[in-house]
C-alpha positions as CSV (number, residue, x, y, z in Angstrom):
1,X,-1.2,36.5,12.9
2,X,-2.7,37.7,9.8
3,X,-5.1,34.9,7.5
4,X,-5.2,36.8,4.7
5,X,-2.6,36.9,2.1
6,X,-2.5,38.3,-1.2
7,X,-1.9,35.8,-3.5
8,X,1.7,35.6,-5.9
9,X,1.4,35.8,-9.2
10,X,1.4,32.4,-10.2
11,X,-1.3,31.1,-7.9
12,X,-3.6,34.3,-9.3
13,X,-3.2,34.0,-13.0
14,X,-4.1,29.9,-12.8
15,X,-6.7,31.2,-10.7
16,X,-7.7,33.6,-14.1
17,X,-7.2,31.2,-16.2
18,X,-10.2,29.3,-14.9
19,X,-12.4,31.7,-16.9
20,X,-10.2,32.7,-19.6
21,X,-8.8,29.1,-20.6
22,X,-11.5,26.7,-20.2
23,X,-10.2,24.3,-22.9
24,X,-7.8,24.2,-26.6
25,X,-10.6,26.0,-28.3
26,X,-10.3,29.4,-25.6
27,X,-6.5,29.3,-26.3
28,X,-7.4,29.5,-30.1
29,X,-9.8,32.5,-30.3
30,X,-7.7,34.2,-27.4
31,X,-4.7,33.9,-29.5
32,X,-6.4,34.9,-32.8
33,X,-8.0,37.5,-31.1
34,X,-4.5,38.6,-30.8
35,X,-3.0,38.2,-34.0
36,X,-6.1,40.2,-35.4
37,X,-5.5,43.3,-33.0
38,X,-1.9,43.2,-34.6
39,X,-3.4,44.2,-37.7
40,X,-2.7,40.5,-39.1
41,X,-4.2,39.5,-42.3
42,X,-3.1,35.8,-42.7
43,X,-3.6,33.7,-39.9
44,X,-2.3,29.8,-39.5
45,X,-3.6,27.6,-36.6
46,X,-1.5,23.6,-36.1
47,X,-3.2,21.9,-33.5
48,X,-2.5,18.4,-32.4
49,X,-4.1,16.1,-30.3
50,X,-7.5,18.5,-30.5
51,X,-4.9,21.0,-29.2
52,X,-4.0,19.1,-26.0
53,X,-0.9,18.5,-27.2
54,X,0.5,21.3,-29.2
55,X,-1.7,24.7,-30.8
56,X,0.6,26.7,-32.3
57,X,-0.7,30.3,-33.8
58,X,1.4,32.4,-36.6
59,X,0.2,35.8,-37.8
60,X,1.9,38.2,-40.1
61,X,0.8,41.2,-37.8
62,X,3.0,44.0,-36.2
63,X,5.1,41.9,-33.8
64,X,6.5,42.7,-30.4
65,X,10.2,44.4,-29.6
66,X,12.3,42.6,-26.6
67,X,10.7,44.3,-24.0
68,X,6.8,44.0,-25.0
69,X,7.7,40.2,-25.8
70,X,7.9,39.6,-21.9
71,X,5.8,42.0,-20.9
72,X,2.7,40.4,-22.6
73,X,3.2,37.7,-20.1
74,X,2.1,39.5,-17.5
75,X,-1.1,40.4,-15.4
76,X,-3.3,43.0,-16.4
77,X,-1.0,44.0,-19.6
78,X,-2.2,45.2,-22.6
79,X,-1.7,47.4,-25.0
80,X,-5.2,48.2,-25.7
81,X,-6.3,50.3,-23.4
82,X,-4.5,52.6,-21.1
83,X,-7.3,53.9,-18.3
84,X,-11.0,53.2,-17.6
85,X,-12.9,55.7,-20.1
86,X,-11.0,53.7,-22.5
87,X,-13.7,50.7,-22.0
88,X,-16.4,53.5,-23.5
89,X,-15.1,53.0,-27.3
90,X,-12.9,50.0,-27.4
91,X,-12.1,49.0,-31.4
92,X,-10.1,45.8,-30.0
93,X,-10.9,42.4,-29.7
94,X,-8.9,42.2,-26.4
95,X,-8.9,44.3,-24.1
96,X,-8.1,42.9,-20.0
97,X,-4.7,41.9,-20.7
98,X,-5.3,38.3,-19.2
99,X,-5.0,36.0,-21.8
100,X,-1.4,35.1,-22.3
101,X,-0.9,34.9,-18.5
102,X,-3.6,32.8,-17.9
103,X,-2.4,30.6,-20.6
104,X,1.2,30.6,-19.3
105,X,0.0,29.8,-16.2
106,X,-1.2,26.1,-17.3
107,X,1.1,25.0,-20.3
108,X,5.1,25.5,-21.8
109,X,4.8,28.7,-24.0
110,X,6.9,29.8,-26.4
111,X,6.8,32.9,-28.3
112,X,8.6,34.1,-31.4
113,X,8.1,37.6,-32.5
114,X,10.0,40.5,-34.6
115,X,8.6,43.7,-35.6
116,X,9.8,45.2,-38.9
117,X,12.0,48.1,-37.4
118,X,14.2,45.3,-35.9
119,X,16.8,43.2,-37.2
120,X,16.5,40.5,-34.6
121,X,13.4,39.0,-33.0
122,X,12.7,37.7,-29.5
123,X,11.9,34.7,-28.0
124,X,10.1,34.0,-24.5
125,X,9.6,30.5,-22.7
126,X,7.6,30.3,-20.3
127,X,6.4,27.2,-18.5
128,X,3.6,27.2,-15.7
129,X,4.1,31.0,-15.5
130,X,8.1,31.2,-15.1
131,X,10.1,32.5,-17.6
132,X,12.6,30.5,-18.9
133,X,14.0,32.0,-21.9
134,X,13.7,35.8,-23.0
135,X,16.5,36.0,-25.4
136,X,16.7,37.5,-29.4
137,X,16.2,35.0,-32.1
138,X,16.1,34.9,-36.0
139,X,12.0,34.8,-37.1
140,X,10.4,36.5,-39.2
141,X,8.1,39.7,-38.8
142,X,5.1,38.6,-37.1
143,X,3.8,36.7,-34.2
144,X,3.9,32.8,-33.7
145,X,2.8,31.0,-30.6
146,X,3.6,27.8,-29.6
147,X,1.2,26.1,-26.4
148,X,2.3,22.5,-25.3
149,X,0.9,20.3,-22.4
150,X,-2.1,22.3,-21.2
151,X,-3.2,22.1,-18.0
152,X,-0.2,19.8,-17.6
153,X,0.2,21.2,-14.1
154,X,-3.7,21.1,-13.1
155,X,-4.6,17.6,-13.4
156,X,-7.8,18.3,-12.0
157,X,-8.7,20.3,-15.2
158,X,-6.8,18.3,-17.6
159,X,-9.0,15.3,-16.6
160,X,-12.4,17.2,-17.6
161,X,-11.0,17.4,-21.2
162,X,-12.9,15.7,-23.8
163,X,-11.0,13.2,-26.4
164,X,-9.0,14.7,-28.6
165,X,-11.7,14.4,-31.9
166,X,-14.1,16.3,-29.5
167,X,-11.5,19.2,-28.4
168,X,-10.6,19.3,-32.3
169,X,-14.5,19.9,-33.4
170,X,-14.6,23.0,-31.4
171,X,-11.3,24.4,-32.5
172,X,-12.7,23.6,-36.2
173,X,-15.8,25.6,-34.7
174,X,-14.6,28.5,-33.2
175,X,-11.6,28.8,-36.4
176,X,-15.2,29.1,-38.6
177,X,-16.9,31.8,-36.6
178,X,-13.9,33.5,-36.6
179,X,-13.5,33.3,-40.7
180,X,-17.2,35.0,-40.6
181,X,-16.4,37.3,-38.1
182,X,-13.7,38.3,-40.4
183,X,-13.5,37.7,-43.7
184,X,-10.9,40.3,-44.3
185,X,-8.6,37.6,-43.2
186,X,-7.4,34.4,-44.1
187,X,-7.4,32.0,-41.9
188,X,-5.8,28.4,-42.3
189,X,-6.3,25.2,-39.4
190,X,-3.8,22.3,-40.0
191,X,-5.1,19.4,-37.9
192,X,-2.6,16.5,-37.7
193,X,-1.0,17.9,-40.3
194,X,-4.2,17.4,-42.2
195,X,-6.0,20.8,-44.0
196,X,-9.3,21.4,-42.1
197,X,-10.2,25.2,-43.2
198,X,-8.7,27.4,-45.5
199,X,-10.6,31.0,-46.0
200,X,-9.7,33.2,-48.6
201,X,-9.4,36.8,-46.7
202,X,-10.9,38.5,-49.7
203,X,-13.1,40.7,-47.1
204,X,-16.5,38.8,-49.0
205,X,-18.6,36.9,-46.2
206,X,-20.4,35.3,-49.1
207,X,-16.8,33.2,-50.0
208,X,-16.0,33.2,-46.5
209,X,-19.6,31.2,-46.0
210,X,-18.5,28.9,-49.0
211,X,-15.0,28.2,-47.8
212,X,-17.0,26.5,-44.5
213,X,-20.3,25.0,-45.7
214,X,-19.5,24.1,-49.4
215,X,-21.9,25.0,-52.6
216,X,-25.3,24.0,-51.8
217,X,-25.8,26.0,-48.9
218,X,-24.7,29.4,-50.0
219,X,-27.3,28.5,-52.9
220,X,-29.9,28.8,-50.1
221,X,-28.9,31.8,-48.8
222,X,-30.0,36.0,-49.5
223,X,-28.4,38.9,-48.4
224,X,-30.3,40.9,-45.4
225,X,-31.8,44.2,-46.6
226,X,-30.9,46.8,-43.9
227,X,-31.2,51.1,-44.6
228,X,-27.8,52.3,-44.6
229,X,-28.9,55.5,-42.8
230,X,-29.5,53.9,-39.3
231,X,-27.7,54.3,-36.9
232,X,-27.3,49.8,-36.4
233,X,-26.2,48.4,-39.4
234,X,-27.6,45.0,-40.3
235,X,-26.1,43.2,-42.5
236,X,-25.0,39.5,-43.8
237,X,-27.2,37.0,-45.2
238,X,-30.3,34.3,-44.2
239,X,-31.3,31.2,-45.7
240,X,-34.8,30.9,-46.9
241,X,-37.7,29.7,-45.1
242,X,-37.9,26.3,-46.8
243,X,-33.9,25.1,-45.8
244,X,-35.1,25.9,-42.3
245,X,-33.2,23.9,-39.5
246,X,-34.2,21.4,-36.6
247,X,-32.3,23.9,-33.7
248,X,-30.9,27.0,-33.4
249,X,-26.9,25.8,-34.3
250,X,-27.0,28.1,-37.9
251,X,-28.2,30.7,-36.2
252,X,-24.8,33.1,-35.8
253,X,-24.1,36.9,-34.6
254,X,-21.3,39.1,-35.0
255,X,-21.4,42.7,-33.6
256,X,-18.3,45.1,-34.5
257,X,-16.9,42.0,-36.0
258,X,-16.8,40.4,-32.5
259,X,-18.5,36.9,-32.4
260,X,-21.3,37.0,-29.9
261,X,-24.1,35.1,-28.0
262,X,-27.3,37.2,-27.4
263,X,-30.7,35.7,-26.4
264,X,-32.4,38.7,-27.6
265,X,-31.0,38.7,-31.0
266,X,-31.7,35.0,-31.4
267,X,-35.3,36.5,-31.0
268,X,-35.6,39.2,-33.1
269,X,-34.2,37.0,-36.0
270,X,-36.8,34.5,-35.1
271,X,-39.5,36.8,-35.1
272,X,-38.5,38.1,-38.8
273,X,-39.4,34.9,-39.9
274,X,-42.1,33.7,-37.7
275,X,-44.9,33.9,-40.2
276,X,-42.5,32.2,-42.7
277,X,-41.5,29.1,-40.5
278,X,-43.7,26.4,-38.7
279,X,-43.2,26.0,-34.9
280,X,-40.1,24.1,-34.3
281,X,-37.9,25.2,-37.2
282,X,-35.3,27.5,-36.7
283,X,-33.5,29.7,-39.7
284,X,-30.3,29.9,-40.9
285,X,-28.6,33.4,-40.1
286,X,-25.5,34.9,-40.4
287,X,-25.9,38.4,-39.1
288,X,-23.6,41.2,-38.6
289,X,-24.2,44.1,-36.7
290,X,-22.3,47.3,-36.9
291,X,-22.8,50.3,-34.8
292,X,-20.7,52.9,-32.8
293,X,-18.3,51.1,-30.4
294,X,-19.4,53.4,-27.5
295,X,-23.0,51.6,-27.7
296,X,-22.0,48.2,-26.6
297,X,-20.3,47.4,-23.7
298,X,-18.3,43.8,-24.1
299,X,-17.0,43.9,-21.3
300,X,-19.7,41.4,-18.7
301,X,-17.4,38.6,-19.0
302,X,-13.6,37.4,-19.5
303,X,-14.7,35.1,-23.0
304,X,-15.6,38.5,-24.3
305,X,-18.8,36.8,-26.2
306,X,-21.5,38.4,-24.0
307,X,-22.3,41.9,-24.6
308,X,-24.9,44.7,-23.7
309,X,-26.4,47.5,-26.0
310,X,-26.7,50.9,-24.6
311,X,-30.7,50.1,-26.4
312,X,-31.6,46.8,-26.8
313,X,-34.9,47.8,-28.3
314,X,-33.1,49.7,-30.9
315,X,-31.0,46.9,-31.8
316,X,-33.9,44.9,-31.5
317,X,-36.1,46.4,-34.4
318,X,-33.4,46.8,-36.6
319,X,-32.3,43.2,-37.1
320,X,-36.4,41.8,-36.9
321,X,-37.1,45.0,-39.4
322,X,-34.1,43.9,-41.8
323,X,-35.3,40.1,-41.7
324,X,-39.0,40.8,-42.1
325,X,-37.7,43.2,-45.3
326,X,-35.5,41.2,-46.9
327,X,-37.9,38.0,-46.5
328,X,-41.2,40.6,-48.3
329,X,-38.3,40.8,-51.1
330,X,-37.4,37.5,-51.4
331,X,-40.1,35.2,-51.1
332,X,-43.3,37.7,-51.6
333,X,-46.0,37.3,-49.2
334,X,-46.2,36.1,-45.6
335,X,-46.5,32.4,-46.2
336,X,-45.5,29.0,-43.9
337,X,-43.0,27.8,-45.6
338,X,-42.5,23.2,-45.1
339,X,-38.8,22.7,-44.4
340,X,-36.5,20.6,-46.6
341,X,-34.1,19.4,-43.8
């Protein structure tokens, strides 16, 4: 008798969901991660209970007919890319069509969505990854995700959830990388009803950076120097040596408009301003990175915020060169500067 059995559908996408759904905050990006691939330009986050209870995401993107509505649900669907060279140039911020079903898999979904060709929308209910309801409905053109109970059926996971102010400071976290990521968009976070982050969307990181950390900081702040003619573009702004911080927490990267975590970035920031700061202090960055999608692979993990560069060197002495420059600029010569926080 055979032992090995390939495992239904269910079982495998709660499996998935391990990675892809670690808590309220992964259902966030992975659902505004979305909404931006839909080409949406307002987008409105409701969480309650730090997103335990209830998250609910409403774009004003392209929407889904009847049929994608369902199929979104499943394994391995996406519209984002069709066969494996695809991988070489992706423009998306998804891309491994596992998100919704790993979601599914561990909460009550429900899904409203109309595109504008259609007179009628669809809605889709899923709970624990079983459709319930796939039926047309009256909402407007756009995309709005409801996500109840998580992890109601995984008690195991549910009981490794922080308290619910915890769970809500890294929604409020991720929803403000996000606004820098893209400040083409706005982006609005309702917590308990209460207003938490509003973002303009006028496509300037400068009021993006206001809309999250008030006045005084952008006041500290200069934008990065970078030759236009290279091939990585650098760009975004740093704070100067003297509002230097205690750890690395201002220190943030966005490459392709993708948030990101990269070791070797944190360093060449860092060695920019190593003749500026004392041992200890850490800057304030907010650095972009543009260059051609078929030089960075994101695809090492399902969070989608490790990457690789097909040069790391290269990447490397661009971003330490633009610091370095647009410190000479702004402060004059190499000096160590004492910090004020």
């Amino acid at each position: 008798m055979s032992r090995i059995k390939i495992l239904d559908a269910i079982t495998a996408n709660s499996i998935a969901a391990g990675e892809v759904v670690e808590r309220p905050a992964s259902v966030v990006k992975e659902l505004c991660e979305n909404a931006l691939d839909a080409g949406a330009d307002v987008i409105t986050v409701l969480i309650k209970n730090g997103g335990i209870r209830s998250i609910q995401v409403t774009d004003n993107g392209s929407g889904m007919d009847y049929a994608d509505a369902a199929n979104a649900f499943k394994a391995h669907a996406t519209s984002k890319l069709h066969i494996i060279t695809d991988l070489e140039d992706l423009t998306t911020m998804g891309f491994r069509g596992e998100a919704l079903a790993s979601i599914s898999a561990v909460s009550r979904v429900t899904l409203k969505t109309r595109t504008e060709a259609e007179d009628d929308g669809t809605l889709v209910k899923i709970e624990g990854g079983e459709l319930i309801r796939h039926e047309p409905c009256g909402t407007p053109v756009g995309t709005t995700v409801i996500v109840e109970n998580l992890f109601y059926n995984t008690p195991a996971r549910y009981k490794f959830l922080k308290k619910d102010s915890t769970e809500a400071g890294r929604i409020t976290d991720m929803i403000q990388r996000l606004i820098l990521a893209r400040p083409d968009v706005s982006f609005r976070l309702i917590n308990n009803d209460q207003q938490v982050l509003h973002s303009p969307g006028n496509n300037d990181l400068a009021s993006a950076i206001y809309s999250i950390y008030n006045k005084k900081i952008t006041g500290e702040l200069v934008p990065i120097q970078s030759d236009p003619h290279q091939t990585v573009q650098v760009s975004g702004y740093i704070g100067l040596p003297e509002f230097a911080r205690k750890s690395r927490q201002m220190e943030l990267f966005f490459v392709n408009d993708r948030i990101v975590q990269s070791a070797m970035l944190r360093t060449a920031v860092e060695e920019g301003f190593r003749s500026y700061l004392m041992k200890g202090r850490f800057p304030i960055a907010f650095v972009k990175i543009k260059l051609a999608s078929n030089l960075v692979d994101v695809n090492v993990h399902p969070q989608k915020t490790e990457i690789r560069f097909w040069n790391d060197g290269d990447v490397f002495r661009a971003v330490r060169n633009s610091i370095a420059a647009t410190l000479a600029e702004a402060v004059g010569p190499t000096v160590v500067f004492p910090s004020r926080n």
